[in-house]
C-alpha positions as CSV (number, residue, x, y, z in Angstrom):
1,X,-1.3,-53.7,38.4
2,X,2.1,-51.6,39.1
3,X,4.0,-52.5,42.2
4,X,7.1,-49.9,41.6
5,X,6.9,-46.5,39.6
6,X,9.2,-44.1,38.3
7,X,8.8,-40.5,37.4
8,X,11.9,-38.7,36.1
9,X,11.3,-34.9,36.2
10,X,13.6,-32.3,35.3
11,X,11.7,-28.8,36.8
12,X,9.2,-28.2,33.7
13,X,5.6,-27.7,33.9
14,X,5.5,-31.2,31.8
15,X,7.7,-32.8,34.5
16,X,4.9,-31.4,36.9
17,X,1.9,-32.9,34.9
18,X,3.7,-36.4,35.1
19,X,4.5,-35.9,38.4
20,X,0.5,-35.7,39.4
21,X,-0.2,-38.8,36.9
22,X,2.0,-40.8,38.8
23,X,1.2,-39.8,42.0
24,X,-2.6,-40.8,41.2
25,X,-1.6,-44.1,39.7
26,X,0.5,-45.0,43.0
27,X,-2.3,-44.2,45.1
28,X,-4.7,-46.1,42.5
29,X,-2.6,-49.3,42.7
30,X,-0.8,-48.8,46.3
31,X,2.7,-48.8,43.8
32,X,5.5,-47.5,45.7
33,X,7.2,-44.2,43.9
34,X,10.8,-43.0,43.3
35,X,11.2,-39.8,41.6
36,X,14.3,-38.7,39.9
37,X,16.9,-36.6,37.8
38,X,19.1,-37.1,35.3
39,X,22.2,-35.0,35.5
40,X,23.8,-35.3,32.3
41,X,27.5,-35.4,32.3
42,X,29.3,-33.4,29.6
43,X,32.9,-33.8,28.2
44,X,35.0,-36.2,26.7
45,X,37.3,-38.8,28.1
46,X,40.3,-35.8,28.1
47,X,38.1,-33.1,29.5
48,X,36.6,-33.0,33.2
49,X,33.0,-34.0,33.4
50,X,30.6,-31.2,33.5
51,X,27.4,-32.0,35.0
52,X,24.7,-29.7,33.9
53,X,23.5,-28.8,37.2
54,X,25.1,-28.4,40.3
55,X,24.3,-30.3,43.2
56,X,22.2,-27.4,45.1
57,X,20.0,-27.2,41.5
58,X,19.4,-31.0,41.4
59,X,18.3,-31.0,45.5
60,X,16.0,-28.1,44.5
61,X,14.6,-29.9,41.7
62,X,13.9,-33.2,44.1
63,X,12.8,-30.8,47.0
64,X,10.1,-29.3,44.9
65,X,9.0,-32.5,43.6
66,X,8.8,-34.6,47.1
67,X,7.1,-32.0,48.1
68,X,4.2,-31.8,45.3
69,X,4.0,-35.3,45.7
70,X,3.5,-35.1,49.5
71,X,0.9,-32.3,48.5
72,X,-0.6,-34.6,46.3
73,X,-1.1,-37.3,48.6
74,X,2.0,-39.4,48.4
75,X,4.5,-38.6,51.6
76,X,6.8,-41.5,51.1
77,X,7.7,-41.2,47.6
78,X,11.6,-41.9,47.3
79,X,14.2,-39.9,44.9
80,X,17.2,-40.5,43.2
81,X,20.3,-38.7,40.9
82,X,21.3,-40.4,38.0
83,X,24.3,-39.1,36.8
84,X,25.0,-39.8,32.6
85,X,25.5,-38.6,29.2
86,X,22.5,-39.7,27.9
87,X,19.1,-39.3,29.5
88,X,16.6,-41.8,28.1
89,X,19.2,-44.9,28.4
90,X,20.1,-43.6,31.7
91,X,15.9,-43.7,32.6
92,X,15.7,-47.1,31.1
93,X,18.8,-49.0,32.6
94,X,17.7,-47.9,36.3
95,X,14.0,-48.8,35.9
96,X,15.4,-52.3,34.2
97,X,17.9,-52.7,37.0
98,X,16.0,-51.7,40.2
99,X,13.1,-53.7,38.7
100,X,10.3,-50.8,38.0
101,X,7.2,-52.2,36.1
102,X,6.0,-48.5,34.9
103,X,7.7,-44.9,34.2
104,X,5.7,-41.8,34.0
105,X,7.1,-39.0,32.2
106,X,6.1,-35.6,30.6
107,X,7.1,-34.8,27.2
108,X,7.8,-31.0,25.9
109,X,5.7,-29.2,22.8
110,X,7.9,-30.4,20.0
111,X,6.2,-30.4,17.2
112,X,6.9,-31.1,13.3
113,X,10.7,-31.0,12.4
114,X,11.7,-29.6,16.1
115,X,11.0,-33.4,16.8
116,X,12.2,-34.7,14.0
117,X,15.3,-32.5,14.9
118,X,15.7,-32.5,18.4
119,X,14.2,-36.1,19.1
120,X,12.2,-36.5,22.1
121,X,14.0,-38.2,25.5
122,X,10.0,-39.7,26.2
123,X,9.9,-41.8,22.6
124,X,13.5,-42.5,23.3
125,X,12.5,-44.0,26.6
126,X,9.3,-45.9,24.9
127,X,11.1,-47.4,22.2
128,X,13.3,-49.3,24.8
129,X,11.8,-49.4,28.4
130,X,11.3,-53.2,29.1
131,X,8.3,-52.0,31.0
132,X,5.1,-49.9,30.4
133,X,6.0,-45.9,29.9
134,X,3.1,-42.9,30.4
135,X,3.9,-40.2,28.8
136,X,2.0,-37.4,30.3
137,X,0.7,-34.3,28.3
């Protein structure tokens, strides 16, 4: 059914969880998986860009993930940086462009007007993924 995955994580305990769902879909399918991180970029056009973690903090992130997934069952899963302002268009434009046909994510607790408020990158990423999303809870 899915040929090409994607599972943005981000360190959480719900990047974890959606981690382990798409490890178990790739080996349910025999899907090839890419794992990544959105760095988001801050500053203007006048200001240097700011990325909100530092190289070393992004190859931890990817280290500990590759190496769940291994633990998982899934030794060649592939990862990737994306560097941008906005996460869930960032998500959405590489799994368009590199031709992924699902994206497992995790989503946090919000709740009530937190979500209302804060809006949710995961329903940001549903409401425009050309392909199927999980969202893992």
């Amino acid at each position: 059914m899915f040929q090409k995955i994607l599972c943005p994580v981000d360190g959480t305990e719900h990047a974890a969880l959606a981690l382990e769902r798409a490890v178990e879909m790739a080996g349910k399918y025999g899907a090839g998986l890419t794992i990544c991180v959105v760095n988001v970029a801050h500053g203007t056009g006048r200001s240097p860009r700011i990325n909100h973690w530092t190289d070393d903090q992004v190859a931890a992130i990817l280290g500990q993930a590759e190496a769940a997934a291994k633990a998982a069952g899934h030794a060649g899963a592939g990862s990737v940086q994306l560097v941008a302002r906005e996460v869930a268009p960032a998500i959405v434009q590489y799994a368009e462009t590199e031709g992924y046909d699902c994206i497992v994510m995790g989503t946090g607790d919000k709740r009530g007007l937190s979500r209302l408020v804060l809006g949710s990158v995961a329903a940001d990423v549903s409401g425009r993924a050309h392909c199927s999303v999980m969202v893992a809870r």
